[in-house]
C-alpha positions as CSV (number, residue, x, y, z in Angstrom):
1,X,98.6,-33.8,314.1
2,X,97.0,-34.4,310.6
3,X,94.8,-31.3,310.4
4,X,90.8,-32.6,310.2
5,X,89.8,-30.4,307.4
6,X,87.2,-32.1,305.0
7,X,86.3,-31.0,301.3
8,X,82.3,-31.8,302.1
9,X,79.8,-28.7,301.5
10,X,78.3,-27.1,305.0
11,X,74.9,-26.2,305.4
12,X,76.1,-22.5,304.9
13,X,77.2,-22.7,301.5
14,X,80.5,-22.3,301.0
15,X,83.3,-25.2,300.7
16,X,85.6,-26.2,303.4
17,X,89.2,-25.6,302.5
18,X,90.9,-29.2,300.4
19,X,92.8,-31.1,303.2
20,X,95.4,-32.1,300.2
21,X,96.3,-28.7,299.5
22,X,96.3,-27.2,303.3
23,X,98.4,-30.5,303.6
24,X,100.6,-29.1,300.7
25,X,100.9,-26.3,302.6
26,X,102.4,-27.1,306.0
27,X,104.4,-29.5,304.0
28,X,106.4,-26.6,302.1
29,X,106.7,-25.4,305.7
30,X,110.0,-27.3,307.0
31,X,111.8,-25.7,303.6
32,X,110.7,-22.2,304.4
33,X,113.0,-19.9,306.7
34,X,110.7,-18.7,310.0
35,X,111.0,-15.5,308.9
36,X,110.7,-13.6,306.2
37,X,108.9,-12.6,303.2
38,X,109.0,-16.6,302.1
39,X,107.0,-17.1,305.7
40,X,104.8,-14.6,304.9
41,X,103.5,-15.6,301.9
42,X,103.2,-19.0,303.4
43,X,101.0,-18.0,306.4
44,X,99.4,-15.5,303.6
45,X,98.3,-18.4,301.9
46,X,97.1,-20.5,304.6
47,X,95.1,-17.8,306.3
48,X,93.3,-17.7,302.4
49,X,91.9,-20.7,302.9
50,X,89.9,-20.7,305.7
51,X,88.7,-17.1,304.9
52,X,85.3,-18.3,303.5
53,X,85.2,-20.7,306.7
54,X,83.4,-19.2,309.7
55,X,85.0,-19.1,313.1
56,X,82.8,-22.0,314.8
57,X,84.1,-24.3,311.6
58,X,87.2,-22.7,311.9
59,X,87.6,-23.9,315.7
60,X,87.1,-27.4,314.7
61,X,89.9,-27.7,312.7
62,X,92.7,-26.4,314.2
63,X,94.8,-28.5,316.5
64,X,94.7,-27.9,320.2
65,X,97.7,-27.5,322.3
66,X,98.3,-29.9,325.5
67,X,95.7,-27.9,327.5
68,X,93.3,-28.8,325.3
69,X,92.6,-24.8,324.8
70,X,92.1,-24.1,320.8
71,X,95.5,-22.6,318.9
72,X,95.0,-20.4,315.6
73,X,95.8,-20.9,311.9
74,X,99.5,-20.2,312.7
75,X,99.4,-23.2,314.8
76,X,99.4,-25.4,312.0
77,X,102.9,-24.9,311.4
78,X,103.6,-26.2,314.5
79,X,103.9,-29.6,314.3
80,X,106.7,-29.1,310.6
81,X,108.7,-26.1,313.6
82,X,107.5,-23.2,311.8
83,X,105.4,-21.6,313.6
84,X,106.1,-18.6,315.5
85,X,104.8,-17.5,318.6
86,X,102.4,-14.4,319.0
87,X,104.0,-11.6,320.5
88,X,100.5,-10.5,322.1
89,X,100.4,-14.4,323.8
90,X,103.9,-13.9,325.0
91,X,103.2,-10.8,326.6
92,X,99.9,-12.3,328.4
93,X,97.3,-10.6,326.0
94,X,94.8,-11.4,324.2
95,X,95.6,-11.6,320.6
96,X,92.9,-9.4,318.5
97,X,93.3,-11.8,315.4
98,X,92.6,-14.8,317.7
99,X,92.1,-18.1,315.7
100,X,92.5,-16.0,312.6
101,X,95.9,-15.3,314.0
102,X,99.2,-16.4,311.5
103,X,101.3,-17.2,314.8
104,X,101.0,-19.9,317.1
């Protein structure tokens, strides 16, 4: 899904992250391995630009999975296969990063 990030100023403040550049983003995605330091810097990056976003915001712009439950920044990539799933998730916990999380 085409993420629903918008460059318009909240009533906080600060400026939501620019769609063409998160777009940029998950686009370099499907050329970078899913692991390794290349990965990194890529989730790195993404997770920069939602820092200044708060989590309510936040929630509202990531995609939701077929439950309809939210997902996390990692979840972005996983629509371009990159994503990788949290190894809290996969053991049935509760991830401490939560939607600030870099896997899926």
């Amino acid at each position: 899904t085409k993420s629903r990030v918008d460059t318009t100023s909240s009533k906080s403040g600060y400026r939501r992250p620019d769609e063409s550049s998160i777009a940029a983003l998950i686009g370099s995605a499907a050329v970078i391995p899913c692991m390794g330091p290349q990965r990194q810097q890529l989730v790195r990056r993404l997770k920069e630009h939602f820092v200044d976003v708060d989590d309510d915001e936040l929630r509202k712009l990531l995609p939701r999975d077929d439950e309809d439950r939210e997902t996390s920044i990692g979840g972005l990539l996983h629509e371009s296969g990159r994503c990788r799933p949290c190894r809290n998730m996969l053991a049935g916990q509760v991830c401490g990063k939560g939607i600030r999380c870099g896997f899926c």
